[in-house]
C-alpha positions as CSV (number, residue, x, y, z in Angstrom):
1,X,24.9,23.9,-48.7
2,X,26.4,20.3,-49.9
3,X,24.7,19.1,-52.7
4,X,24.3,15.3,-52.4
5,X,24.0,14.3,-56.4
6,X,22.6,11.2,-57.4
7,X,24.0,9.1,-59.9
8,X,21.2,7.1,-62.2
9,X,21.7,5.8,-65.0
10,X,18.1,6.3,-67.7
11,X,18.0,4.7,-71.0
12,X,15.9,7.3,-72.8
13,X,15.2,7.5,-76.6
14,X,18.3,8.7,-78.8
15,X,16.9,11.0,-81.0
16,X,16.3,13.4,-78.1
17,X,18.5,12.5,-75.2
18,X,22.2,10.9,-77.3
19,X,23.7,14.6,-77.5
20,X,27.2,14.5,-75.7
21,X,26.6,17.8,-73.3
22,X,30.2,20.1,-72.8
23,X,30.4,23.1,-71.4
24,X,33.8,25.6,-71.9
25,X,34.2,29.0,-71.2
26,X,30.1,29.6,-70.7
27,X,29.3,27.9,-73.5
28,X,27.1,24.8,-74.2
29,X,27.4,22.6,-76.7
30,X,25.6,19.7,-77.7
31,X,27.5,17.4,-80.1
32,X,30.2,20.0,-80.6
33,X,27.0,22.7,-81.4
34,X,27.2,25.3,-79.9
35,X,23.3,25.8,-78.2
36,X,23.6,28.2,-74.7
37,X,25.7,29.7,-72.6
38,X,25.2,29.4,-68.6
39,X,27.6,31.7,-66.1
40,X,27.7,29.7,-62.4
41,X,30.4,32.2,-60.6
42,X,27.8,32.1,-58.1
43,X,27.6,28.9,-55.9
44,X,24.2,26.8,-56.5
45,X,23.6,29.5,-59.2
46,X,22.8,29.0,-63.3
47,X,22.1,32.1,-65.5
48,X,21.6,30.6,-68.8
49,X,21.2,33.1,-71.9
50,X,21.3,32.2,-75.5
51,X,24.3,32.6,-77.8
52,X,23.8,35.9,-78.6
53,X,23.7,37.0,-74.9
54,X,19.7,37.0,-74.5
55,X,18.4,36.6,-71.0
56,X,17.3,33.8,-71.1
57,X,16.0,32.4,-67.3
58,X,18.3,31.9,-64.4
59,X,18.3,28.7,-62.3
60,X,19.0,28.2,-58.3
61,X,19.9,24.7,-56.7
62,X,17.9,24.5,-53.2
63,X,17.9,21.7,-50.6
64,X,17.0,21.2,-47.0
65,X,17.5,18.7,-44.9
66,X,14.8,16.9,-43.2
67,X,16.7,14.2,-40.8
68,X,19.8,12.4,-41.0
69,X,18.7,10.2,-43.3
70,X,16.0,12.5,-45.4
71,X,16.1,15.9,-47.7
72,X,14.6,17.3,-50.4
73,X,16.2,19.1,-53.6
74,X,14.4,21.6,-56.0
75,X,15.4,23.9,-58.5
76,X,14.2,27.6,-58.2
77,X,13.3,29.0,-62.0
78,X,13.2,32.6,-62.5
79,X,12.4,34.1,-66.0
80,X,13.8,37.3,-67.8
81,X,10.7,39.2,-66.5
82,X,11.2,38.0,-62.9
83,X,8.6,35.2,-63.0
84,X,9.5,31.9,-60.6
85,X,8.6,28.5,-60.6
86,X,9.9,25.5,-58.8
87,X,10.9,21.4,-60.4
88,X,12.3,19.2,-58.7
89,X,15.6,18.2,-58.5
90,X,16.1,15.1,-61.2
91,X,19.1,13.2,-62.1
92,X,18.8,12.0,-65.7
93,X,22.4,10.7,-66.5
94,X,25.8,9.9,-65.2
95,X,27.9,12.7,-64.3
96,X,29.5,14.8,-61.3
97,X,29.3,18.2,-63.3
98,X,26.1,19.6,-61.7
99,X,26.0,22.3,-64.3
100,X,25.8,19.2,-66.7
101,X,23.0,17.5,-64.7
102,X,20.6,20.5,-65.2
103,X,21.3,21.3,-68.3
104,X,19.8,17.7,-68.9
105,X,17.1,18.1,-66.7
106,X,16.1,21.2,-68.7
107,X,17.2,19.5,-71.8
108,X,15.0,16.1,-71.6
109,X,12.2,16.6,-69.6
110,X,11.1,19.7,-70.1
111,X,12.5,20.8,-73.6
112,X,13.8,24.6,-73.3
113,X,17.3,23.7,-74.7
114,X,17.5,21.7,-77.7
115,X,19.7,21.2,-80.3
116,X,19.2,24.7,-82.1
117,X,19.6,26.6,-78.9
118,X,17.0,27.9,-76.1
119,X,13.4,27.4,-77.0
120,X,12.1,30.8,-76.3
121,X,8.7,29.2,-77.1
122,X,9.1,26.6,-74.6
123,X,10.6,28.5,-72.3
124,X,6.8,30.6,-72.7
125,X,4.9,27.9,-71.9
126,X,7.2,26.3,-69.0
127,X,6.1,30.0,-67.0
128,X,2.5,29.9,-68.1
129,X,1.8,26.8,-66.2
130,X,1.3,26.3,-62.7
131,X,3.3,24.0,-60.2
132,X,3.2,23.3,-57.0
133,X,5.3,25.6,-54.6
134,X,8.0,22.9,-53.5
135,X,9.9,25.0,-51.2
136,X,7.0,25.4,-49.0
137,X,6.0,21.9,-48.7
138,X,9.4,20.6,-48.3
139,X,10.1,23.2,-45.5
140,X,7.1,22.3,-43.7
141,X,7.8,18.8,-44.0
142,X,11.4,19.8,-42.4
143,X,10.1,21.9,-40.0
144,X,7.8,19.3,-38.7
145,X,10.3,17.1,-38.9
146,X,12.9,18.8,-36.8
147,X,10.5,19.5,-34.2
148,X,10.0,16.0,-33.7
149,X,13.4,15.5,-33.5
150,X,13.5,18.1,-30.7
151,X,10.8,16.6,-29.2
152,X,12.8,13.2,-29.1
153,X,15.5,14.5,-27.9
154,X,13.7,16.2,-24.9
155,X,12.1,13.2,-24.0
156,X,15.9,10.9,-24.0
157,X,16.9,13.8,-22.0
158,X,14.4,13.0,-19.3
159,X,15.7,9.6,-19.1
160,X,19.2,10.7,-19.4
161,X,20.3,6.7,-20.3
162,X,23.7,5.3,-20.6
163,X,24.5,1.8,-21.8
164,X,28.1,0.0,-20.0
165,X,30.1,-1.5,-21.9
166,X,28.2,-5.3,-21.0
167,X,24.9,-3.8,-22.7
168,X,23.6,-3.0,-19.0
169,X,20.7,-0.2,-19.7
170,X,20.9,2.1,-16.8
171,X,19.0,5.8,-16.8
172,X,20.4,8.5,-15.1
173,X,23.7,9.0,-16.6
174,X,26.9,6.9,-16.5
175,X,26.5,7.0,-12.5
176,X,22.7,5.9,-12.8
177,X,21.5,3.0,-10.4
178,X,18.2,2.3,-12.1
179,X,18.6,-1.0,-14.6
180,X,16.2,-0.8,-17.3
181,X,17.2,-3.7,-19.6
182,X,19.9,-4.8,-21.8
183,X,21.3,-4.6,-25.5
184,X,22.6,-7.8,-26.5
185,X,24.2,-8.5,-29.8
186,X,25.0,-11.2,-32.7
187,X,24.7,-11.9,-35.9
188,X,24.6,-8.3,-37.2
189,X,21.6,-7.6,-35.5
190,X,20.9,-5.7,-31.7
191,X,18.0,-6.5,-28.9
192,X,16.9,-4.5,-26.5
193,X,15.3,-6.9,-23.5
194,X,13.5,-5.3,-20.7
195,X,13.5,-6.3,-17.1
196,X,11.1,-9.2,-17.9
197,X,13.0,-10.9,-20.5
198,X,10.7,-9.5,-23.4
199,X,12.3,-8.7,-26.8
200,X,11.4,-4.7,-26.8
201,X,13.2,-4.0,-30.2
202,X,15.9,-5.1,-32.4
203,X,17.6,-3.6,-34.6
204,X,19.7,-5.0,-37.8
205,X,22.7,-3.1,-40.1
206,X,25.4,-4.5,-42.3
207,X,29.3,-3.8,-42.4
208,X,28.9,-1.9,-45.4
209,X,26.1,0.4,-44.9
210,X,24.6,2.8,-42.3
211,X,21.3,2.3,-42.2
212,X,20.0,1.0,-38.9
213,X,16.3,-0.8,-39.5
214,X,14.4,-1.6,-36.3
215,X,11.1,-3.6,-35.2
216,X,9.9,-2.9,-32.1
217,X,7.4,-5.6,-29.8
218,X,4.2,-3.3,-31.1
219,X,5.7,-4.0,-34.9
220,X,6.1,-0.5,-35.4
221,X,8.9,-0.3,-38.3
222,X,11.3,2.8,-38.6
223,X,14.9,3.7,-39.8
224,X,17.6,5.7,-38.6
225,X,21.0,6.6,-39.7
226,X,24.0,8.2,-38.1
227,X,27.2,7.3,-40.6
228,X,30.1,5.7,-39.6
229,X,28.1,5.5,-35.9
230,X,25.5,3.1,-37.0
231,X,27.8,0.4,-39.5
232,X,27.7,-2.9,-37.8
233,X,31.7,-3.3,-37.0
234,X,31.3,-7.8,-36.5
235,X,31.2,-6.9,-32.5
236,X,29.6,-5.5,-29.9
237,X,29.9,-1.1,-29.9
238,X,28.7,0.8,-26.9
239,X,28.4,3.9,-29.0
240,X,26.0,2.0,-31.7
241,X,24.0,0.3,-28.3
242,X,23.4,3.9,-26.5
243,X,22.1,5.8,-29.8
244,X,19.6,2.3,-30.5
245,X,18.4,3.0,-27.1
246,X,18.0,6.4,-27.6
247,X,16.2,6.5,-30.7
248,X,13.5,3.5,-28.2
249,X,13.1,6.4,-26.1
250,X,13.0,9.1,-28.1
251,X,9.7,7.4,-30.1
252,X,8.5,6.7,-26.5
253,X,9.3,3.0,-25.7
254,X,10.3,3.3,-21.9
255,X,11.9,0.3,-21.5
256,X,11.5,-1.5,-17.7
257,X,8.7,-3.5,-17.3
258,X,6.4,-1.2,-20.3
259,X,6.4,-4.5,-22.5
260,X,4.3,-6.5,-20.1
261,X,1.8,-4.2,-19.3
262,X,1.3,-3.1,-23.1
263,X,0.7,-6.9,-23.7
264,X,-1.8,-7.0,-20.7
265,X,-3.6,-4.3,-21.6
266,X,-3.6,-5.1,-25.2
267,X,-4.9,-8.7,-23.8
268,X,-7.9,-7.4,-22.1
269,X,-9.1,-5.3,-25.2
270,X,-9.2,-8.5,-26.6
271,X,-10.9,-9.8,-24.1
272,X,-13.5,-6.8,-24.4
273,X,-14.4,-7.3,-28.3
274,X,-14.2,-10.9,-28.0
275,X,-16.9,-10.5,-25.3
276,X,-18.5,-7.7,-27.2
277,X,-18.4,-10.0,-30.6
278,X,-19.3,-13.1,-28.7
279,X,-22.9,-15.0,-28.0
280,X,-22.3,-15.0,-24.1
281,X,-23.9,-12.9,-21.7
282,X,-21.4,-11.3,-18.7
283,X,-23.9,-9.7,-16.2
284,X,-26.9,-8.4,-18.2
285,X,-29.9,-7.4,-16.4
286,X,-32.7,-10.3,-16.3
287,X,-34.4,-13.1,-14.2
288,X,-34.2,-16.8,-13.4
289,X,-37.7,-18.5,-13.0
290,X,-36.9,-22.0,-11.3
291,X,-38.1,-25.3,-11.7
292,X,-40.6,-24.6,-8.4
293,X,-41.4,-21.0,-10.1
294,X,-39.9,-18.7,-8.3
295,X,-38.3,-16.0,-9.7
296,X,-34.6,-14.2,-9.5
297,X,-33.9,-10.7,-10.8
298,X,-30.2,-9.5,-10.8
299,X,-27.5,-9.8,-13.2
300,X,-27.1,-13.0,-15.9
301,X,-24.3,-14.8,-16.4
302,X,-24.5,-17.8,-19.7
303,X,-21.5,-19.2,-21.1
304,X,-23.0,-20.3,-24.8
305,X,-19.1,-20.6,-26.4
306,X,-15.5,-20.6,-25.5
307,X,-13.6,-17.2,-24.7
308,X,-10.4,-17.3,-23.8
309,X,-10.1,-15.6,-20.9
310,X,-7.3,-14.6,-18.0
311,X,-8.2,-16.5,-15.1
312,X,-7.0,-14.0,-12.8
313,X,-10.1,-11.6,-14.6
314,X,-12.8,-14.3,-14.1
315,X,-15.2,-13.8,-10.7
316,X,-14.4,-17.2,-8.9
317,X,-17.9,-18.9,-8.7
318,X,-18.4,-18.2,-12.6
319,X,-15.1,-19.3,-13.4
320,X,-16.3,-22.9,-13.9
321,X,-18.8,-22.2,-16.7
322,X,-16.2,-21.6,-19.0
323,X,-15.1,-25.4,-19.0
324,X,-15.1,-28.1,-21.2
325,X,-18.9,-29.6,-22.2
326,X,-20.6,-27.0,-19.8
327,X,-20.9,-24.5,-22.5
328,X,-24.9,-23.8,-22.8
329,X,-25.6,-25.8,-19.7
330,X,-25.7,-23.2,-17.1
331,X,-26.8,-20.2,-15.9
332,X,-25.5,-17.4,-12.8
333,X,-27.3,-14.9,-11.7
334,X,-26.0,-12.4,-9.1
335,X,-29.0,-11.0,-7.4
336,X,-29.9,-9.4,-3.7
337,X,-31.8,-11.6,-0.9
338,X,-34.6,-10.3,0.8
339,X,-31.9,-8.5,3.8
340,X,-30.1,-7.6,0.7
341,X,-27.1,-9.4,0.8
342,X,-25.4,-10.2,-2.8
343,X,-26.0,-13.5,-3.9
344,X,-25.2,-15.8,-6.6
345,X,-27.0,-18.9,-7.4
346,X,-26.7,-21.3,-10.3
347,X,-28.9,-22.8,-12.5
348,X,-28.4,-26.0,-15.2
349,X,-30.7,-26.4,-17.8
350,X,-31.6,-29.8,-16.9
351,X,-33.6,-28.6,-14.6
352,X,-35.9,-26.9,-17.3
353,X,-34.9,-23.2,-16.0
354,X,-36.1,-20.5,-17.7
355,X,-34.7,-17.4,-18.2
356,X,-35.1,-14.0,-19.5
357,X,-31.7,-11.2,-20.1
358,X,-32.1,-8.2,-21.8
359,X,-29.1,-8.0,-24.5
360,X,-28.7,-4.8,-26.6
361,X,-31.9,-3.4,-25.3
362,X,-33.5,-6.8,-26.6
363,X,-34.9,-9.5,-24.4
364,X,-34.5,-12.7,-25.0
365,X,-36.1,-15.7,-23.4
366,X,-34.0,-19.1,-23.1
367,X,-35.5,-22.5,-22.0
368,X,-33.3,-25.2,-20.5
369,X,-34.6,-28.7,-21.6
370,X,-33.0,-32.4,-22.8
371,X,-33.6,-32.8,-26.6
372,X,-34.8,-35.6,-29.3
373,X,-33.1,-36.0,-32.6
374,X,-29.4,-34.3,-31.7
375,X,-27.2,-37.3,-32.2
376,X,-24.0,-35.2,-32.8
377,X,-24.6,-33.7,-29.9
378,X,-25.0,-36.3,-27.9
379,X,-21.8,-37.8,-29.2
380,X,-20.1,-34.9,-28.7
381,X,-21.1,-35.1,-24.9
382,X,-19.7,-38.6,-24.4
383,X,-16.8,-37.9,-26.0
384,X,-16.2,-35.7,-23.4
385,X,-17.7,-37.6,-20.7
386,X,-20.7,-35.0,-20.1
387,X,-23.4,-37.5,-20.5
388,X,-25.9,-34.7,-19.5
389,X,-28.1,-33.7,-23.0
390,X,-29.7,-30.4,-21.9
391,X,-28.7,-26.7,-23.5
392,X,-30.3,-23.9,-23.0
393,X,-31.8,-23.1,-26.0
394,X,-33.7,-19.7,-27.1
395,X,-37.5,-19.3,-27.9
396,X,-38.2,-17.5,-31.2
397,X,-42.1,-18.5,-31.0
398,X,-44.5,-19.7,-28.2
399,X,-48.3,-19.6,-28.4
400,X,-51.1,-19.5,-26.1
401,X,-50.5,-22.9,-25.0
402,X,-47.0,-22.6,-24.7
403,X,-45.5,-25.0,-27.7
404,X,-42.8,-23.4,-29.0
405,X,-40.3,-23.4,-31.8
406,X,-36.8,-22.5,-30.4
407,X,-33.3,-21.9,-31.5
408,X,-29.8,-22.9,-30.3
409,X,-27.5,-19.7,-29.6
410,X,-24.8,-19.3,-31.8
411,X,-26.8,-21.4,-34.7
412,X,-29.6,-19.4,-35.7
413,X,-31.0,-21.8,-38.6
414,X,-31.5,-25.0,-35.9
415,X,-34.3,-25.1,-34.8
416,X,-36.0,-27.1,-31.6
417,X,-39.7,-27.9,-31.6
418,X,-40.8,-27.8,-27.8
419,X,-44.5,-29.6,-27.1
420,X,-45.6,-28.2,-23.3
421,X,-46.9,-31.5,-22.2
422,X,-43.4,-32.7,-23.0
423,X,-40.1,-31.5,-20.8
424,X,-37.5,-32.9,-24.3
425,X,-37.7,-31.3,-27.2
426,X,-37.2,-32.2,-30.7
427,X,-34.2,-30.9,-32.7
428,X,-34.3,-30.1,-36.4
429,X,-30.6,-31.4,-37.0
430,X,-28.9,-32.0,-40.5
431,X,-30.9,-34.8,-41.4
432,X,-32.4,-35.1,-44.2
433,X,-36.3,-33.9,-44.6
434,X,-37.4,-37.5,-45.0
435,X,-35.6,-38.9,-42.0
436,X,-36.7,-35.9,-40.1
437,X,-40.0,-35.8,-40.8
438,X,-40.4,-39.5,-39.6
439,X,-38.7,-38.9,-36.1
440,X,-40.9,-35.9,-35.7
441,X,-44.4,-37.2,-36.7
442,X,-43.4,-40.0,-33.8
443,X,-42.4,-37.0,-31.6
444,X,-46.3,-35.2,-32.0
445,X,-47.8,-38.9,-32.5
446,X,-50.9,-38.1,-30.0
447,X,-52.0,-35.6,-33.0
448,X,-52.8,-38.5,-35.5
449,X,-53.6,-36.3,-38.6
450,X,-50.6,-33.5,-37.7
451,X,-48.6,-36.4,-37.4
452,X,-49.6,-38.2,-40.7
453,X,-49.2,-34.9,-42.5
454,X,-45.1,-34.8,-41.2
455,X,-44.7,-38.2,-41.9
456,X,-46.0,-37.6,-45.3
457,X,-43.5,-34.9,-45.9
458,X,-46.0,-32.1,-46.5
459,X,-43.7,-29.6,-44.1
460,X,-40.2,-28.3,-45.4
461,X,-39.0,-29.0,-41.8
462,X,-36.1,-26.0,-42.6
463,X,-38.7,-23.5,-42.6
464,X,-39.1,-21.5,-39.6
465,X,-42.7,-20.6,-40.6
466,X,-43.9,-24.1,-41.2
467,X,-42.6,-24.9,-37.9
468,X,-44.2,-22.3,-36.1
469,X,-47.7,-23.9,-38.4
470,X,-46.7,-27.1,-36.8
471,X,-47.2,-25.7,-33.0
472,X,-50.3,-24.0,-33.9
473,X,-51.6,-26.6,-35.6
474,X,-50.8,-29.2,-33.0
475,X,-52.4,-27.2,-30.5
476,X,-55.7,-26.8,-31.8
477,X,-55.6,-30.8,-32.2
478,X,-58.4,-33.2,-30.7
């Protein structure tokens, strides 16, 4: 087994840790004192006694390897009666005397040799307490390790790839027809681009180390490291190209054209939450009363706020809803004739459409209708030359003579008063209560003492429930 010992440097306190640690002929001394003695005739092996020849616990080096760049190190305790326990591996000063490096270890950390020899006492305790079994995690992790390696390397073997000499990725061996990008190189760095010009993965080294890092077009991070193979040598190395492609394919990038459909499909699951997350409705069951009455049942279609979505996804007669200023305006509704032919038929809210769609398990009824009050709106709309002031807004309340109080999708806390003997409506907008309560008390001006109240601020117009008072109020008025 080679050992690979690290060299770290600790400043640690000097009462404990200053002793100058020799060993000749067996025996340990710390400041010229004589403390131990350890025999290592056997490889990886450390049977330390006291001076007088006492068993006193052996010690065992162990290490496995994990990957290339990865392994574990441990030190296998055994005492006089037979008793094992595991530590791991720790490098506590500068030295490349391994005996030297445990004997600190020993020495520092855990106290069973000090100055005045082996601590049997310590030494008790170190066996009475209970650690965790490091060779079997560090095996497992190995194991499971190696077996993804295998696995890796039985899925580059399906590909069989081979990268010429101009970066050309072909798979199928040296003799291989099938292009499936390039490698390209500068700058101490690698690309992989696929067949449609995407950046797959790049990878980026130095002259003076071996440790490959690579970011792949998913921004999934991960090392690798093969020696001399993988230093960056200032040009471009066929041998460092073919194992950076390997080590794509062996974590399941496929190269080709995979790029484009990850980003497609990782395009429409944006597309699906945004949709999900969004205010719009995309073909919920409901109806479509029209401006003569009658009524169309079939699938809604309401555009409230921009998505951005692929064209090439959109059904053609919806896919001007999602345009500039028509956002509210409209409504689609795919629905069967009377031979029962698929239709679909458009409404705008203009027209003072209602309709009903049944989102979540919850319906909710929307009235189209011009509004009062909404000068931001309306300044919004000529801005982008959409002079049309209608929206189709949502009706929280109605009573038995239909005056309602609404709400606008997407801003739950404005409010729109609707009056049935009156197509507009009035909008509760950021005004304040004293500008808004004059507008409206014009608005419901053939209810002379309902209007006097408004005007006379006696309604928090902010208040749902005072609006919904307002309604009822104004339709018991005579």
């Amino acid at each position: 087994m080679i050992k690979k010992i690290l060299i770290i440097i600790l400043i640690v306190p000097t009462i404990t840790f200053a002793q100058k640690i020799k060993i000749k002929k067996e025996v340990i001394t710390f400041d010229k004192k004589e403390v131990a003695k350890v025999n290592t005739d056997l490889r990886d092996n450390y049977l330390f006694s006291t001076l007088s020849g006492e068993k006193a616990f052996d010690v065992v080096f162990k290490g496995v390897s994990a990957s290339n760049t990865e392994g574990f190190q441990w030190l296998e305790i055994t005492s006089a009666n037979g008793k094992k326990t595991e530590i791991p591996y720790e490098v506590l000063m500068t030295s490349f005397n391994s005996t030297k490096l445990i004997i600190k270890l020993l020495s520092a950390k855990y106290g069973l040799i000090t100055s005045e020899g082996i601590d049997m006492d310590k030494v008790a305790a170190f066996f009475a307490e209970d650690r965790e079994i490091l060779s079997e995690k560090y095996t497992k992790i190995a194991i499971k390790a190696k077996e993804e390696q295998s696995k890796r390397q039985a899925k580059i073997g399906i590909y069989n790839p081979f990268v010429k000499d101009d970066g050309t990725i072909l798979f199928g061996g040296s003799t291989g027809t099938k292009i499936m990008g390039y490698v390209f190189y500068g700058n101490n760095s690698y690309s992989i681009i696929d067949l449609d010009k995407i950046l797959v993965g790049s990878a980026t080294g130095c002259t003076t180390c071996t440790t490959v890092k690579v970011k792949t077009f998913t921004n999934e991070e991960f090392d690798y490291d093969y020696g001399s193979k993988t230093m960056m040598t200032g040009r471009f190395s066929r041998s460092f190209a073919q194992i950076f492609v390997e080590e794509m394919l062996g974590r399941n990038y496929k190269l080709g054209r995979e790029a484009k459909t990850y980003y497609e499909k990782l395009h429409q699951e944006k597309i699906k939450i945004a949709k999900e997350n969004s205010i719009n409705l995309y073909g919920v069951p409901g109806y479509v009363i029209d401006k003569d009455g009658k009524k169309y049942s079939g699938l809604i279609y309401v555009i409230f706020e921009k998505l951005k979505l692929d064209p090439t996804q959109q059904e053609n007669d919806l896919i001007d809803m999602n345009s500039i200023d028509k956002f509210g305006k409209f409504v689609s509704i795919k629905y069967k004739n009377n031979k029962g032919k698929l239709r679909t038929k458009r409404f705008a809210a203009r027209n003072n459409i209602l309709f009903g769609a049944i989102d979540n398990d919850v319906e909710k009824v929307f009235l189209g209708m011009k509004t009062k009050g909404n000068s931001f709106k309306k300044f919004s709309n000529a801005t982008n030359l959409g002079f049309d002031n209608s929206y189709f807004y949502k009706i929280e309340y109605s009573n038995n003579e239909n005056n309602m109080v609404l709400s606008k999708p997407g801003e739950p806390e404005r409010f729109i008063v609707k009056l049935a003997n009156n197509q507009v409506g009035f909008m509760i907008d950021n005004r304040s209560n004293d500008k808004l309560s004059k507008a409206l008390s014009k608005y419901i001006s053939d209810c002379k003492s309902l209007s006097e109240n408004i005007k006379n601020q006696e309604f928090d117009l902010s208040n749902f429930e005072n609006l919904k008072n307002i309604v009822d109020e104004y339709s018991t008025c005579k």
